[in-house]
C-alpha positions as CSV (number, residue, x, y, z in Angstrom):
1,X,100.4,29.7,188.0
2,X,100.7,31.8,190.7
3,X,104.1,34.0,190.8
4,X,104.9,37.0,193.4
5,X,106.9,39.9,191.4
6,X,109.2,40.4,194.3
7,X,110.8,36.3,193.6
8,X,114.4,36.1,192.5
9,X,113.5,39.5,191.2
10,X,117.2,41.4,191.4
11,X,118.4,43.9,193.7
12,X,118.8,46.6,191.3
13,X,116.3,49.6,192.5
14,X,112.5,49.6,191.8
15,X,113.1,51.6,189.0
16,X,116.1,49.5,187.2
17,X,114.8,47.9,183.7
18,X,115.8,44.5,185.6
19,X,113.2,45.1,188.3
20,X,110.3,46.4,185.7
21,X,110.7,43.4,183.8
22,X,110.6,41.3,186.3
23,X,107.2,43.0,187.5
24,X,106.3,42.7,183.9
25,X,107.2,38.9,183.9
26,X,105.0,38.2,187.2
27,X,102.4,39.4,185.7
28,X,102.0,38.0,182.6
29,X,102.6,34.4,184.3
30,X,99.9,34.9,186.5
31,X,97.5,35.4,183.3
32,X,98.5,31.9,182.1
33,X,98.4,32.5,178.6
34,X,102.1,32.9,178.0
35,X,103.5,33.5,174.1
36,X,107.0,34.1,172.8
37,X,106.9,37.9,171.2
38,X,106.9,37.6,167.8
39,X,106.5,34.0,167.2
40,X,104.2,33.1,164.2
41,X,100.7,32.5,165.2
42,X,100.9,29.2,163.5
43,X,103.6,27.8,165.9
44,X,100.8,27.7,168.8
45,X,98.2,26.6,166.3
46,X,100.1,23.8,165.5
47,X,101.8,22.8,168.9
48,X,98.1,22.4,170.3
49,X,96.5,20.5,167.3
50,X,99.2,18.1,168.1
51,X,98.3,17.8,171.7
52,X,95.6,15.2,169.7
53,X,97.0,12.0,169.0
54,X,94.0,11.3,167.0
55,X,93.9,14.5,165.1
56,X,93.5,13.8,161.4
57,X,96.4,14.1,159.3
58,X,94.5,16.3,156.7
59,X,94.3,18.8,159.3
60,X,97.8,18.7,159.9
61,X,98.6,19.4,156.9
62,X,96.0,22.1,156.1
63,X,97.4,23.7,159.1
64,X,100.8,23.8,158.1
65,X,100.1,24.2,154.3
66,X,98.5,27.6,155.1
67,X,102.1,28.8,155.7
68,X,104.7,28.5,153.0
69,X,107.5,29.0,155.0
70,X,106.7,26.4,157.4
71,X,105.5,23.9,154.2
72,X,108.9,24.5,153.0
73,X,110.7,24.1,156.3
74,X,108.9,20.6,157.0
75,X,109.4,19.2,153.4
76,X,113.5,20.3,153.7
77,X,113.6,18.4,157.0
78,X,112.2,15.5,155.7
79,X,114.1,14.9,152.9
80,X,117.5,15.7,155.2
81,X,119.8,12.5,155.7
82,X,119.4,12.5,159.0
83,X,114.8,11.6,158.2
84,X,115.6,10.2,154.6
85,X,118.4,8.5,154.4
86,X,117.6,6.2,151.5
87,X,117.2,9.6,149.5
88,X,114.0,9.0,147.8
89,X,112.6,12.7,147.4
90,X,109.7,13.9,149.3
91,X,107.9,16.5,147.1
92,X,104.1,15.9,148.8
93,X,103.3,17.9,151.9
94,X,101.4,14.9,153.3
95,X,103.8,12.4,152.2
96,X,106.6,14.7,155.0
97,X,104.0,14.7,157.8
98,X,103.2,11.3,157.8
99,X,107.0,10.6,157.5
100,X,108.2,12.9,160.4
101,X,105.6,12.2,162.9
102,X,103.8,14.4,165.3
103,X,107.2,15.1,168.0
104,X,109.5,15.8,164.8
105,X,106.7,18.3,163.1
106,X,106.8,20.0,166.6
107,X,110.5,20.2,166.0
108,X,110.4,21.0,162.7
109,X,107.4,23.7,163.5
110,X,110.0,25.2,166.1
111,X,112.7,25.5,164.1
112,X,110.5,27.9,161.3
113,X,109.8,30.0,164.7
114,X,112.5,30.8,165.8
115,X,114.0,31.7,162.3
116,X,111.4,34.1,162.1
117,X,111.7,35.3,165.5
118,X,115.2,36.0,163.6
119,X,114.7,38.4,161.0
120,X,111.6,39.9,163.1
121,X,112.0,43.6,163.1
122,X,113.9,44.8,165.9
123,X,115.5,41.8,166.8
124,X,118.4,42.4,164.6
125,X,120.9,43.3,167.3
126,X,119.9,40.2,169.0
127,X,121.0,37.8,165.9
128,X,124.0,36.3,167.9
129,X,122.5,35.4,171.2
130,X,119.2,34.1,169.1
131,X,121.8,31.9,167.1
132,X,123.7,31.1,170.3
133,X,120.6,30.0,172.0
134,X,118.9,27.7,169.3
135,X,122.3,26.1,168.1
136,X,122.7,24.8,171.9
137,X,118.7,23.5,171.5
138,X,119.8,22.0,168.3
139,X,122.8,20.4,170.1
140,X,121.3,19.2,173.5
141,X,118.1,18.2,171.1
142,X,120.7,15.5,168.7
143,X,122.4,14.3,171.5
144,X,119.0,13.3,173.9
145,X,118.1,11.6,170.5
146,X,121.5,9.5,170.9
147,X,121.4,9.1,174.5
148,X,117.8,8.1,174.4
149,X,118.5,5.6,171.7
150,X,121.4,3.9,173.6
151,X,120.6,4.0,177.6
152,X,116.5,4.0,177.6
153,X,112.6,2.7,175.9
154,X,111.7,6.3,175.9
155,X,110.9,7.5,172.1
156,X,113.7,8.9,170.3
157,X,111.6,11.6,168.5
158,X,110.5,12.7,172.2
159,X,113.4,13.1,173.5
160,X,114.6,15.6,170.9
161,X,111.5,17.6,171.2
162,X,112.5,17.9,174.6
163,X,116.0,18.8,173.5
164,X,114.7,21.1,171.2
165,X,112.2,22.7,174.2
166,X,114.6,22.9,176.9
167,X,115.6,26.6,176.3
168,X,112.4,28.2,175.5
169,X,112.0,29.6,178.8
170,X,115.6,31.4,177.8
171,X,114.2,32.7,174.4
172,X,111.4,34.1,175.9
173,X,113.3,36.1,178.3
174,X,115.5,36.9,175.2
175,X,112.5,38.4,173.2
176,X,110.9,39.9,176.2
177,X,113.7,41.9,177.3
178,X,114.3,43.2,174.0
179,X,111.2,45.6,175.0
180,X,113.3,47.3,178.7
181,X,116.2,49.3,177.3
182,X,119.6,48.8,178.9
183,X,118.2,45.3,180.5
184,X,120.4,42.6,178.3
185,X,123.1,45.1,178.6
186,X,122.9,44.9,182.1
187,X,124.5,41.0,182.1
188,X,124.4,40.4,185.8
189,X,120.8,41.4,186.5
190,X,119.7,39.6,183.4
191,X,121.4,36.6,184.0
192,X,120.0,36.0,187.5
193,X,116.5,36.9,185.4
194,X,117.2,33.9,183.6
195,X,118.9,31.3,185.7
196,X,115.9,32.2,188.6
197,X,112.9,32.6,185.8
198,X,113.6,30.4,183.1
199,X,111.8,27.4,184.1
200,X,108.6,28.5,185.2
201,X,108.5,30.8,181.7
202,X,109.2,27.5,179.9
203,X,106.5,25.5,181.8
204,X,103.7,28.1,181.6
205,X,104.7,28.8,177.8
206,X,104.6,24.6,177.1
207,X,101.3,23.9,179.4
208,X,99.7,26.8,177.1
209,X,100.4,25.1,173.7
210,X,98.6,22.0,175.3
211,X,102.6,20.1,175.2
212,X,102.9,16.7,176.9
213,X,102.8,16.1,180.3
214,X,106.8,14.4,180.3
215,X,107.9,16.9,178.0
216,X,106.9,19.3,180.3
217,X,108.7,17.9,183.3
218,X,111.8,17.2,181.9
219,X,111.9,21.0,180.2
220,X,111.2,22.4,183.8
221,X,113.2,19.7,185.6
222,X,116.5,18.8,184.3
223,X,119.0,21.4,185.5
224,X,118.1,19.2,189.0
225,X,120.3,16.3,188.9
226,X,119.6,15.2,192.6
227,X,116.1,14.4,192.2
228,X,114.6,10.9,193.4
229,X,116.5,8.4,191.3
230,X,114.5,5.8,192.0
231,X,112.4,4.0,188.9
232,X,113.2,3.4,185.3
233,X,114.8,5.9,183.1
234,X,113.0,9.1,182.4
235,X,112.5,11.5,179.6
236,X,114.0,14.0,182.5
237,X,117.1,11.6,182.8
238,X,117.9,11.7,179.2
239,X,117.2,15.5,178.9
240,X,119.9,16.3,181.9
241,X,122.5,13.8,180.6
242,X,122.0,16.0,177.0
243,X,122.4,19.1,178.8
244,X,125.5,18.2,180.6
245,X,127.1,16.6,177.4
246,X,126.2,19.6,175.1
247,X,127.7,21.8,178.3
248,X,131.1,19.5,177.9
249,X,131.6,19.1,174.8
250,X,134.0,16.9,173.6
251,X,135.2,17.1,177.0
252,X,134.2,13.6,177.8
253,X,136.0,13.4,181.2
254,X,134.4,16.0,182.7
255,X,130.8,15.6,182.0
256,X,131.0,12.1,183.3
257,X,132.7,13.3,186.5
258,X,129.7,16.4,186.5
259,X,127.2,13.7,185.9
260,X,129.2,11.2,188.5
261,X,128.6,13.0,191.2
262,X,124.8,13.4,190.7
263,X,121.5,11.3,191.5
264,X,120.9,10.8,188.1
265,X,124.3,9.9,186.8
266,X,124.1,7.1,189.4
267,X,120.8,6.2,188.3
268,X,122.4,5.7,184.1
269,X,125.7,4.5,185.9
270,X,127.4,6.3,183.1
271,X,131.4,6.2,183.4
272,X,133.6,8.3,181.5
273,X,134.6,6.0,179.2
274,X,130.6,5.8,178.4
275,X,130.7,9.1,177.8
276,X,133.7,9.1,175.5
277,X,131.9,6.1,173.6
278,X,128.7,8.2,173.6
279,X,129.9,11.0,171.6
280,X,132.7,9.5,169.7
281,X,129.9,7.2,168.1
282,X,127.2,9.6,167.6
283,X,129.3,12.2,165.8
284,X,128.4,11.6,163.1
285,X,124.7,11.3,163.8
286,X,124.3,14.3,165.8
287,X,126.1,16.3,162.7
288,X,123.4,15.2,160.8
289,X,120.5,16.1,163.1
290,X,122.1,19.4,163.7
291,X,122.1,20.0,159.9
292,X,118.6,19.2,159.3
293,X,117.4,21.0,162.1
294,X,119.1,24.0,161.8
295,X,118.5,24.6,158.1
């Protein structure tokens, strides 16, 4: 990926934090090898064994066996309501893989990172806009499930990956910065950082754990809600449709009239009272992915 360390980077003096880090985040796109500071080495490991459809499950779960945590994290998510809702225990590593699937262990695997990323040292003053930030992947993540469910073909488990995905180019920034004192405190300049940066971070970070092509796309793509409507419903659809709900929230009125005036939301042909119908009925379900997926 090639990226110029003078775009979108703000106005702020060649010597500001907002301009350094900008430099800094040029750079380390054009390497290609983008990963999120103090994510567990097993996240990547894992996101790129998946890439395999074919990969054997005993790899899987030698992989994520090697790390406790994560075991523990995966076997808690599949025995949530919202994965096992006939309550029948799983107590078997193997037994949970095979049950979530390779999207939700994805999920599941992103979940343990960013917990981590958490209680990392020196990212203690940064526990509320961490929280913030995954709650709202959680959210937008529940509600593509439920929206891809209702209005499309497209795998529900896939969709909430790329619910779960859509921020990452956000937390990078967020553990980046964390190393340019005075640079979050600065909220304009990083803001524009973000709103300019984010989805060419999230790209190059997804492309290097080997993610899906559509996952991809729709993580870069969604905050465009004029793009070519034509053809069937897209993982990209579903994704912006989440966004804007999760943005509106319960607000039903006003995310169909955001999503009215769009390409896309002439494409679903959602009304408002679709909307209102949309969230009323997957309360209750989106309550109980949130809960699993959040720990």
């Amino acid at each position: 990926m090639s990226v110029s360390a003078s775009h979108a980077a703000p106005a702020s003096g060649a010597k500001s934090p907002a301009f350094a880090f900008v430099k800094a985040l040029a750079f380390e796109l054009s390497k290609g090898k983008v990963e999120i500071p103090s994510f567990p080495e097993v996240t990547s490991r894992i996101q790129r064994i998946l890439r395999d459809a074919n990969v054997p499950t005993d790899k899987v779960v030698r992989v994520i066996g090697s790390e406790p945590v994560l075991t523990a994290r995966v076997l808690q998510i599949s025995n949530s309501v919202a994965f096992n809702p006939n309550g029948r225990k799983i107590v078997e590593l193997r037994t949970a893989v095979m049950r979530l699937g390779f999207d939700m262990l994805r999920s599941a695997t992103m979940a343990f990172a960013v917990e981590q990323l958490r209680r990392a040292k020196g990212m203690a003053h940064l526990q509320k806009p961490l929280h913030s930030l995954w709650q709202r992947s959680v959210q937008v993540a529940a509600l593509a499930y439920v929206i891809s469910k209702r209005y499309s073909a497209i795998n529900c488990d896939t969709a909430l990956l790329s619910g779960m995905l859509h921020s990452v180019g956000k937390l990078y920034i967020l553990s980046r910065a964390n190393e340019f004192p005075g640079l979050i405190e600065d909220n304009d300049a990083y803001q524009t950082i973000v709103a300019d940066w984010h989805a060419n971070v999230a790209k190059a970070v997804l492309e290097n754990w080997d993610i899906a092509d559509d996952v991809v796309a729709a993580v870069h793509d969604y905050e465009d809600l004029d793009r070519d409507p034509r053809g069937p419903v897209t993982l990209t659809d579903i994704l912006s449709v989440a966004t804007v709900c999760a943005r509106f929230h319960p607000d039903a009125e006003s995310a169909a009239q955001h999503i009215g005036r769009s390409r896309v939301g002439a494409k679903l042909q959602l009304k408002a009272e679709d909307m209102q119908c949309l969230l009323a009925e997957s309360t209750e379900e989106v309550q109980t992915l949130r809960e699993a997926l959040s720990g």
